[in-house]
C-alpha positions as CSV (number, residue, x, y, z in Angstrom):
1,X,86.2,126.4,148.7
2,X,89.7,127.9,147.8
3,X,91.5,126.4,150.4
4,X,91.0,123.4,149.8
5,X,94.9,121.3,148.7
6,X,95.6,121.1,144.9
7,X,95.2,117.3,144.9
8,X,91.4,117.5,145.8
9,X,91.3,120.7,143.5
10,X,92.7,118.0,140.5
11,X,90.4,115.3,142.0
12,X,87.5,117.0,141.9
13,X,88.1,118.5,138.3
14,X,89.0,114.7,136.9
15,X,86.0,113.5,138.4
16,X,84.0,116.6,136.9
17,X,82.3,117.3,140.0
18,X,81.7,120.7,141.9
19,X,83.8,121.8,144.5
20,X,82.4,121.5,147.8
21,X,81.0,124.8,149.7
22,X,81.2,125.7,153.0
23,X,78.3,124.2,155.7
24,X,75.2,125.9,156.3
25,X,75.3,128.7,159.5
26,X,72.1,126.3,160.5
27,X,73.6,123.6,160.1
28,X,75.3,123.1,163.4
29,X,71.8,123.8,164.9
30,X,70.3,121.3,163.0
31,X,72.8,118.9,164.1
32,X,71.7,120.2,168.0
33,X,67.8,119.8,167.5
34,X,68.3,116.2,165.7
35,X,70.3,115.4,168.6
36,X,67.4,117.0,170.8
37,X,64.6,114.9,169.1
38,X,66.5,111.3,169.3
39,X,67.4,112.5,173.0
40,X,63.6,112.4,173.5
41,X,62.8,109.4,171.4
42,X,65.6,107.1,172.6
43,X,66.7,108.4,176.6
44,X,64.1,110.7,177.8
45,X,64.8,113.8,176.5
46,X,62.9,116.9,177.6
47,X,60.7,118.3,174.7
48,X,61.3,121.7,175.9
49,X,64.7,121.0,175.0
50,X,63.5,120.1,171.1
51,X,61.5,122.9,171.1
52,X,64.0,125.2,171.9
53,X,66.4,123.5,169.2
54,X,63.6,124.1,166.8
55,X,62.8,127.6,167.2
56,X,66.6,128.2,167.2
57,X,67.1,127.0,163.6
58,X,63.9,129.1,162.0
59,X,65.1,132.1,164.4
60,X,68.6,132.0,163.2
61,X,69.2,134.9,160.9
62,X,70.6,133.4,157.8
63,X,67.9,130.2,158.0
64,X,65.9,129.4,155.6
65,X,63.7,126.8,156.8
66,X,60.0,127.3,157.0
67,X,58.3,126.2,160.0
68,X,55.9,123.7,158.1
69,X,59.3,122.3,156.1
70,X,61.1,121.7,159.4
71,X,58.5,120.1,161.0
72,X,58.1,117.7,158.1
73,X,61.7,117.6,157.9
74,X,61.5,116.2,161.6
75,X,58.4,113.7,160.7
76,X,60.2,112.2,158.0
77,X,63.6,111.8,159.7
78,X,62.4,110.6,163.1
79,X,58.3,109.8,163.2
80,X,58.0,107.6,159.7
C-alpha cells in the first residue's frame, strides 16, 4: 500500500511484517450479508434480505467465494 506514511512504512519493516493490502471488492458485501444474517438471528430480519446479500457476494465479479465455502463460512460464523 504505497500510500501509506513513512512511519508505518519503518514500523512495519522493524517489525518484519508485510505491508498491508488494500480490502477485498467483496468485502464490503460481506460486511452487508453478515449484517443481513445477525439481522435475522437477533431482530427479525427478513431472509430474503440474506439471501439477496448472499447471492451478491458470489455474483460480484471479482469474488471468489464458492457457494458451498460461503455457506459454511456462514454456518461457522453464526449457526455453531
Amino acid at each position: 500500500m504505497p500510500d501509506l506514511p513513512d512511519a508505518l512504512h519503518d514500523y512495519y519493516r522493524e517489525k518484519a511484517r508485510d505491508l498491508p493490502t488494500a480490502p477485498s471488492p467483496v468485502s464490503d458485501l460481506l460486511r452487508t450479508l453478515d449484517n443481513a444474517v445477525n439481522d435475522q438471528l437477533y431482530g427479525d430480519g427478513p431472509q430474503s434480505a440474506v439471501d439477496a446479500a448472499f447471492e451478491a457476494v458470489l455474483d460480484h465479479p471479482q469474488s471468489t467465494w464458492k457457494r458451498e465455502v460461503l455457506s459454511y463460512r456462514l454456518r461457522q460464523l453464526f449457526y455453531s
